[in-house]
DOVOPA-264362 format. One line per field, with one value per residue (C-alpha): residue number from 1; residue in three letters; x, y, z negated. Coordinates in steps of 0.2 Angstrom, whole numbers. Example, Ala and Ser with C-alpha at 12.3 -4.5 7.8 and 13.67 -1.06 7.14 Angstrom:
2
kolse	(1; 2)
setor	(ALA; SER)
east	(62; 68)
north	(-22; -5)
up	(-39; -36)
end
This chain:
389
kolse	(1; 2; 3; 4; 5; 6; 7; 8; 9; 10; 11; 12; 13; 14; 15; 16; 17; 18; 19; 20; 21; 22; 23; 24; 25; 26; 27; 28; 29; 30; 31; 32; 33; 34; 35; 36; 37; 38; 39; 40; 41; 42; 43; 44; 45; 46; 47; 48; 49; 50; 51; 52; 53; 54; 55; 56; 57; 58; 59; 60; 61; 62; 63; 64; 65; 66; 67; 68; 69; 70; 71; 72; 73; 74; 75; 76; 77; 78; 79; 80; 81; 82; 83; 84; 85; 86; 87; 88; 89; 90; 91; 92; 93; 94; 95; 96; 97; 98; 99; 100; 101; 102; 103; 104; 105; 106; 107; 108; 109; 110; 111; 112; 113; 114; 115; 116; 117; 118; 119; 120; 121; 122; 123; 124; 125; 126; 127; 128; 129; 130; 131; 132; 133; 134; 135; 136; 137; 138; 139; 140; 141; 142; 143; 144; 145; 146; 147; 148; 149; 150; 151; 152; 153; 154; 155; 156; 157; 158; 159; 160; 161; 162; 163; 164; 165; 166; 167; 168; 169; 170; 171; 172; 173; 174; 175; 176; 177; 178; 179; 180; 181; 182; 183; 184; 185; 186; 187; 188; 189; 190; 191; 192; 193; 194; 195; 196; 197; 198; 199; 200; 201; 202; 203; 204; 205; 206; 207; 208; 209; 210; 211; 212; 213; 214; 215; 216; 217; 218; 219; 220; 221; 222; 223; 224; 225; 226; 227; 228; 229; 230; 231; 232; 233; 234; 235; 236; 237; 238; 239; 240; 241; 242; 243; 244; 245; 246; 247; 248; 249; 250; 251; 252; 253; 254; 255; 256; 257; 258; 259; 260; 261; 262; 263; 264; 265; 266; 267; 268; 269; 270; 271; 272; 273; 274; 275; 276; 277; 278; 279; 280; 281; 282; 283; 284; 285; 286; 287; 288; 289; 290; 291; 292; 293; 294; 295; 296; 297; 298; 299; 300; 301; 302; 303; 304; 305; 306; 307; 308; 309; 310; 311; 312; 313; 314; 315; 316; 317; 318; 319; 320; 321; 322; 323; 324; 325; 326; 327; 328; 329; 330; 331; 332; 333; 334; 335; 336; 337; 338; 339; 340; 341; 342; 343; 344; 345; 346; 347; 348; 349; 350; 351; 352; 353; 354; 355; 356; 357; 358; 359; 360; 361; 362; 363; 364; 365; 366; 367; 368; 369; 370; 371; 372; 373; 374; 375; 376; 377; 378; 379; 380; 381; 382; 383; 384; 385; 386; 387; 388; 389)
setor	(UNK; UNK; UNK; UNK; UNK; UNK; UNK; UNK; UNK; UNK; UNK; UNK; UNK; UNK; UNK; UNK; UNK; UNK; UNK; UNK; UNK; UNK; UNK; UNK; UNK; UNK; UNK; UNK; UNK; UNK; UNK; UNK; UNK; UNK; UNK; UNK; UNK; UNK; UNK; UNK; UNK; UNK; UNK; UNK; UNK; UNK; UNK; UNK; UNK; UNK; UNK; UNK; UNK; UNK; UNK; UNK; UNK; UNK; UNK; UNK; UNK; UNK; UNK; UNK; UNK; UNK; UNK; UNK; UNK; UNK; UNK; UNK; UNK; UNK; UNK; UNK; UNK; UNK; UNK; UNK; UNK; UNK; UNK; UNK; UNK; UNK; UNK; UNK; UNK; UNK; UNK; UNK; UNK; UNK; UNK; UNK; UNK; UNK; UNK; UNK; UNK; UNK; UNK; UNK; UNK; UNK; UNK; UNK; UNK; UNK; UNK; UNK; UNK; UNK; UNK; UNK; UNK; UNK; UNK; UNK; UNK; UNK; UNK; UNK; UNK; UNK; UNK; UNK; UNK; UNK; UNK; UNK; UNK; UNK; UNK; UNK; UNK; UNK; UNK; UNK; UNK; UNK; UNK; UNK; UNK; UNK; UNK; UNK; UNK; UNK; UNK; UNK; UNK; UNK; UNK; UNK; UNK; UNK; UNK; UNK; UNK; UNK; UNK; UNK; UNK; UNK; UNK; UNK; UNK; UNK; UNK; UNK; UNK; UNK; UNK; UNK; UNK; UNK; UNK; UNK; UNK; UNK; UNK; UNK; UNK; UNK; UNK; UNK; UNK; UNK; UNK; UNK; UNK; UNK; UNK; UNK; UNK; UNK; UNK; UNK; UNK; UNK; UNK; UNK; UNK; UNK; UNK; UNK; UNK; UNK; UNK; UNK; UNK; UNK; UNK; UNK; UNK; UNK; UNK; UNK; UNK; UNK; UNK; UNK; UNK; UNK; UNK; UNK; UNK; UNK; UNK; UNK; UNK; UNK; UNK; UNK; UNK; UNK; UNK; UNK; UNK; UNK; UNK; UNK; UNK; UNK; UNK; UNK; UNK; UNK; UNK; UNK; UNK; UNK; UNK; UNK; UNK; UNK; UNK; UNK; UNK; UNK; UNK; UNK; UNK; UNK; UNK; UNK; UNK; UNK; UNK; UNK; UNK; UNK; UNK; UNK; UNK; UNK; UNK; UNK; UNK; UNK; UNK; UNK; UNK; UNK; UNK; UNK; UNK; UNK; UNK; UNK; UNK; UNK; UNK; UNK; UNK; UNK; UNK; UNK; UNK; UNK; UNK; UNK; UNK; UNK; UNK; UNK; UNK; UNK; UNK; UNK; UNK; UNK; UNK; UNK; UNK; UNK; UNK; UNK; UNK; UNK; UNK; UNK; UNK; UNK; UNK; UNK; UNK; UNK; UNK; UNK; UNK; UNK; UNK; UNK; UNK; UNK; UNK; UNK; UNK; UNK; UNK; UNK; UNK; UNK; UNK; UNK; UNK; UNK; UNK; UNK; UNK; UNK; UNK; UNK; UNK; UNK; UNK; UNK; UNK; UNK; UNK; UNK; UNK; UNK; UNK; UNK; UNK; UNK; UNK; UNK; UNK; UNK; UNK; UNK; UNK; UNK; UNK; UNK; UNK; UNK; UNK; UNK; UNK; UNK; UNK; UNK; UNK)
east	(0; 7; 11; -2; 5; 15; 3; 9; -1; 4; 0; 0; -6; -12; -17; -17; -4; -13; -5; -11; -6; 12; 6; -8; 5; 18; 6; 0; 18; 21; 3; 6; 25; 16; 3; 16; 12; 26; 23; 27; 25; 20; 30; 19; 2; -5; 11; 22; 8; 6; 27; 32; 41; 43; 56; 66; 75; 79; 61; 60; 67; 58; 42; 41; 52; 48; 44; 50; 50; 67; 62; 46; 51; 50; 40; 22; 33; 31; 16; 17; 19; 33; 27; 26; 8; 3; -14; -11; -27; -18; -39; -40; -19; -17; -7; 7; 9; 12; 28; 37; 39; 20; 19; 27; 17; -1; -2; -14; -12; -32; -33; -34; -30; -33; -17; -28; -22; -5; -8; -14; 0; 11; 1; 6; 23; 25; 15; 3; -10; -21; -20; -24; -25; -26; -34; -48; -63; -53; -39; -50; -63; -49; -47; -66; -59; -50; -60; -71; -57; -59; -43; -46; -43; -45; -49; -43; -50; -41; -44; -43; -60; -70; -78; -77; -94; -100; -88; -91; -73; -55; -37; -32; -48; -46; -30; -33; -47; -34; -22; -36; -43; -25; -21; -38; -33; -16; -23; -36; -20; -16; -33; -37; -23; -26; -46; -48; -57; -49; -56; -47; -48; -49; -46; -64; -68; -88; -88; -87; -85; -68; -76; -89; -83; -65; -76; -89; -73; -66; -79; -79; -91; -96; -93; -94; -96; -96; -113; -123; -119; -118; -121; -108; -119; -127; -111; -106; -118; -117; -98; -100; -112; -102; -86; -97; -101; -84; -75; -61; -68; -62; -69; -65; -76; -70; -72; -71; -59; -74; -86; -96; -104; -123; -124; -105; -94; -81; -63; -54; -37; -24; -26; -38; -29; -31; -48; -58; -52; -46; -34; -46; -40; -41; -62; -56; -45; -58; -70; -59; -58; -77; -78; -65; -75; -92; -86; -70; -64; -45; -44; -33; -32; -26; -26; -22; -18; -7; -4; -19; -11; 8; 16; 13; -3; -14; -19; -36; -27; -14; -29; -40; -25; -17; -37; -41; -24; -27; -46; -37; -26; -41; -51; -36; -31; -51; -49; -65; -61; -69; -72; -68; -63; -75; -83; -102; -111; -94; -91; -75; -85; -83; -92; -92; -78; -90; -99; -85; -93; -112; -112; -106; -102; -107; -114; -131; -134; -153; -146; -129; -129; -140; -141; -147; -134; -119; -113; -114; -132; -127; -142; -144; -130; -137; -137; -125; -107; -93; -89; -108; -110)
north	(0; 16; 29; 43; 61; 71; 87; 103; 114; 134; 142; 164; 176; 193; 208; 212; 201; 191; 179; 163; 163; 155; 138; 137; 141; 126; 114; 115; 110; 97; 90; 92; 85; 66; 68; 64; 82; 96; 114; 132; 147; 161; 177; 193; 187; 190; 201; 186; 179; 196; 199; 183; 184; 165; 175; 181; 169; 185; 186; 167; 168; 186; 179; 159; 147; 129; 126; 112; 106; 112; 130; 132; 123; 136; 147; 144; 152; 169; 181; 186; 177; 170; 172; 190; 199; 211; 222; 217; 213; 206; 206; 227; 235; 251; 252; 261; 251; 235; 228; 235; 220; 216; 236; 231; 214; 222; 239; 244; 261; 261; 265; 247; 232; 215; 202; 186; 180; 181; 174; 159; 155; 158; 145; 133; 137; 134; 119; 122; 111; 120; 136; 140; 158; 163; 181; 190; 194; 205; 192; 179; 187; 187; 168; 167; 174; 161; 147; 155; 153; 136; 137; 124; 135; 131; 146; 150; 163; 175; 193; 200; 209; 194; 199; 185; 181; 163; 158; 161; 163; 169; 167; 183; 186; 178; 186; 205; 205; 196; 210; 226; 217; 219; 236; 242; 235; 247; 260; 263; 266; 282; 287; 283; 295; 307; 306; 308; 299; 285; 284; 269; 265; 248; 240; 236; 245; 238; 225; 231; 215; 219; 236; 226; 210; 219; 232; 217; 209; 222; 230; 247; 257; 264; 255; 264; 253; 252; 247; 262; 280; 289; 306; 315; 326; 309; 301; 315; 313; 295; 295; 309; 301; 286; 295; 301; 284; 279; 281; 283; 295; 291; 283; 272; 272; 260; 265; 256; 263; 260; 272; 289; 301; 303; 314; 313; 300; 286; 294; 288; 298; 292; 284; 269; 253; 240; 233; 250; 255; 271; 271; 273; 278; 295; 294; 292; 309; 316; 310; 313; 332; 334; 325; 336; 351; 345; 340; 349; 334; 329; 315; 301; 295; 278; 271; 252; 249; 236; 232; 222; 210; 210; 196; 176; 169; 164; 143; 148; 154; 140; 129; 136; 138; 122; 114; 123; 120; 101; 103; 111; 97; 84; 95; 93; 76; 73; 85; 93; 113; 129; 127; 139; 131; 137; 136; 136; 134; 129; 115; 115; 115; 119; 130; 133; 149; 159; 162; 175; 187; 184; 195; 207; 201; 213; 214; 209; 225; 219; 205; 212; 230; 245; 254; 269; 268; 264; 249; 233; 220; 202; 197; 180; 168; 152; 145; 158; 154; 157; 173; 182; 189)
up	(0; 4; -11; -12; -5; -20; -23; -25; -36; -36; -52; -55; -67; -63; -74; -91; -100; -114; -128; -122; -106; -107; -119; -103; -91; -99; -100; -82; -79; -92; -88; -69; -66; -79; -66; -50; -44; -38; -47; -39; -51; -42; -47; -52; -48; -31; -26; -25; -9; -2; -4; 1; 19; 24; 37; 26; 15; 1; -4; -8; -25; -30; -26; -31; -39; -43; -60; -71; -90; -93; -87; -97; -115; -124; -118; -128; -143; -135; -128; -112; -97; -90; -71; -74; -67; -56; -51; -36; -22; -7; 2; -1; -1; 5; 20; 13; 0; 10; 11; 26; 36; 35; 41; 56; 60; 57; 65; 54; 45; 39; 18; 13; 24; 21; 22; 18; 33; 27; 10; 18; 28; 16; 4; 20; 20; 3; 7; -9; -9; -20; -32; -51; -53; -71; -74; -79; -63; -54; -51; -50; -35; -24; -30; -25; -8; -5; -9; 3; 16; 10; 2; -15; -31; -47; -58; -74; -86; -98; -104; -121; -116; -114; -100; -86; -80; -84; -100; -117; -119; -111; -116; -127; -135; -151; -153; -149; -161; -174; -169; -169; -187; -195; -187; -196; -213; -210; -206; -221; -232; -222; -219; -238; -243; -232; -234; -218; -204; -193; -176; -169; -149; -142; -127; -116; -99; -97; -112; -130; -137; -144; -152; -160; -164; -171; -182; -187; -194; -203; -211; -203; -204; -187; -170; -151; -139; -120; -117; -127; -123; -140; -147; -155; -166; -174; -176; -184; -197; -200; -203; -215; -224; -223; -232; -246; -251; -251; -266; -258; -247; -231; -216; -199; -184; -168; -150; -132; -120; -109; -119; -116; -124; -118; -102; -98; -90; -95; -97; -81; -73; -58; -44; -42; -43; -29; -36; -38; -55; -62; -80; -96; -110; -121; -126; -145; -144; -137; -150; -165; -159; -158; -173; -182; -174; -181; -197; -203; -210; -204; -189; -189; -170; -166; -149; -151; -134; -128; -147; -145; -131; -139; -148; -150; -148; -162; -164; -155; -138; -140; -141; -127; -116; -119; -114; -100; -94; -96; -88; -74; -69; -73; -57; -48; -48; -45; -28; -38; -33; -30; -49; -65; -82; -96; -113; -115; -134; -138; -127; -112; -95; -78; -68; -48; -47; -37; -53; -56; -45; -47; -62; -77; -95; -108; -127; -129; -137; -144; -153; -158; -160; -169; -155; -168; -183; -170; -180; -177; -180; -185; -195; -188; -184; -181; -164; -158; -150; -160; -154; -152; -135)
end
């Protein structure tokens, strides 16, 4: 009988770094290489396809490199990933952003052109037989793309926000809110000294879940989310009120990165990136100095930021990135593709990846949030998933 076919599986990251990713990362390799399969890490996301000139030996090692056990060992002891990532969307790059030899081969000088094309014959070159994306739904629609070229991907999610459509959870969650849960405890000694009021920003451009499930956690006394435009005249009076009955006389509010004030619009600046978005970020200074304005009490402003996404994984990630990892190389040794790794009422699933782009994943603001005290509502737990949404 002859020996079945070796099969090459090429493996990426793209977008936000999250801990988690290079425990899911090492055991795609380990798992894979038992399995009889080859393994190519794609460097920087997406970039590394789009980059890739199969004419020009001096890209080769820039954009892929063969992965084995020896190279990954130790990598699941760190945060990060070891690919590297990129915002990269090789279905909509402007033209001169391209590299310069695709300049020359497409002719094309519109805004944004799309080199799917030339990712697909680079996947032949590299004789990749089928494709695990990690990311969050930006990275993986253009994974959807693919399969839609009838290209086989298996997708895998990850995003501290939480926000992929159709799973309950992604890699990096569990540990930004650990991360934003600890910063808070911090930062009520300053504010507490001070007596002042804390107005803490968090990562979440459409979700909130962070906002909320973070200032749930913690204890804090008002949380701004995404989902429900607020107004700062109200929020102005509940934190006060909130200081008064603290012995300490301080206060902490949380806010999404994503959030507005009612009438105005999310705090966006440069240029759009190649999937449509805009930089956030500044809503909490913002906030602070209206707040500062209203009140005349002093502001303490803290935007966590990429502290959320820093450091080693918690034993959550290791253990949603180490199963997805191992469902993904199940699916693949099956030939069962075009699907997307998930949870669901706490149980490891698959879903068909085009899910990714058949909706939006935000805070069931009826169930979970008092939409009038700007705080969050957890009255009743059971029969929810772990992590409410």
């Amino acid at each position: 009988m002859a020996e079945k076919a070796k099969k090459t599986i090429g493996i990426l990251t793209g977008g936000g770094d999250v801990p988690g990713l290079n425990p899911c990362i090492k055991k795609l390799v380990y798992r894979g290489i038992d399995e009889g399969c080859r393994i190519i890490g794609i460097r920087r996301g997406w970039a590394g396809l789009l980059e890739l000139n199969p004419d020009d030996p001096s890209t080769f090692d820039k954009c892929y490199m063969e992965l084995t056990k020896a190279m990954v060992r130790t990598i699941d002891r760190t945060g990060g990933t070891f690919l590297h990532t990129s915002r990269t969307n090789p279905g909509a790059t402007r033209f001169s952003e391209a590299p310069d030899f695709l300049k020359d081969r497409f002719k094309d000088e519109s805004e944004k052109v799309d080199f799917t094309e030339h990712v697909l014959n680079n996947l032949e070159f590299l004789k990749i037989d089928l494709l695990i994306p990690i990311g969050g739904d930006d990275t993986l629609s253009y994974g959807v793309r693919l399969h839609e070229e009838n290209f086989p991907v298996i997708a895998i999610p990850k995003t501290m926000d939480n926000d992929v459509f159709g799973t309950d959870y992604c890699i990096g969650f569990s540990t930004a809110v650990t991360r934003s849960v600890n910063f808070i405890h911090a930062l009520r000694t300053s504010t507490g000294s001070h007596e002042r009021i804390a107005v803490i920003e968090l990562f979440g451009r459409n979700c909130g879940e962070t906002s909320l499930i973070a200032a749930y956690l913690a204890g804090v006394d008002r949380a701004i989310i995404s989902e429900v435009p607020f107004e700062p005249e109200k929020l102005a009076e509940l934190i006060m009120e909130d200081k008064r009955n603290n012995p300490s006389n301080y206060a902490m509010l949380t806010i999404s990165e994503g959030a507005r004030i009612l009438g105005g619009k999310v705090m966006e600046y440069g240029e759009e990136d190649a999937y449509g978005h805009k930089k956030l970020g500044g809503i909490g200074m913002i906030t602070g100095e209206i707040l500062r304005k209203l009140t005349g009490e002093g502001i303490i402003y803290q935007q966590l930021s990429y502290l959320m996404r820093s450091g080693s994984p918690d034993s959550l990630d290791l253990m949603v990135g180490v199963n997805y990892a191992n469902m993904a190389i199940d699916l693949a040794l099956r030939d069962n593709t075009g699907r997307m790794v998930a949870l669901s009422n706490g149980t490891y699933t698959d879903m068909p990846i085009s899910i990714v782009v058949s909706g939006q994943k935000r805070v069931d603001v009826h169930e979970l949030y008092d939409v009038e005290e700007y705080r969050p509502k957890v009255r009743h737990v059971s029969g929810k998933p772990m992590f409410l949404y």
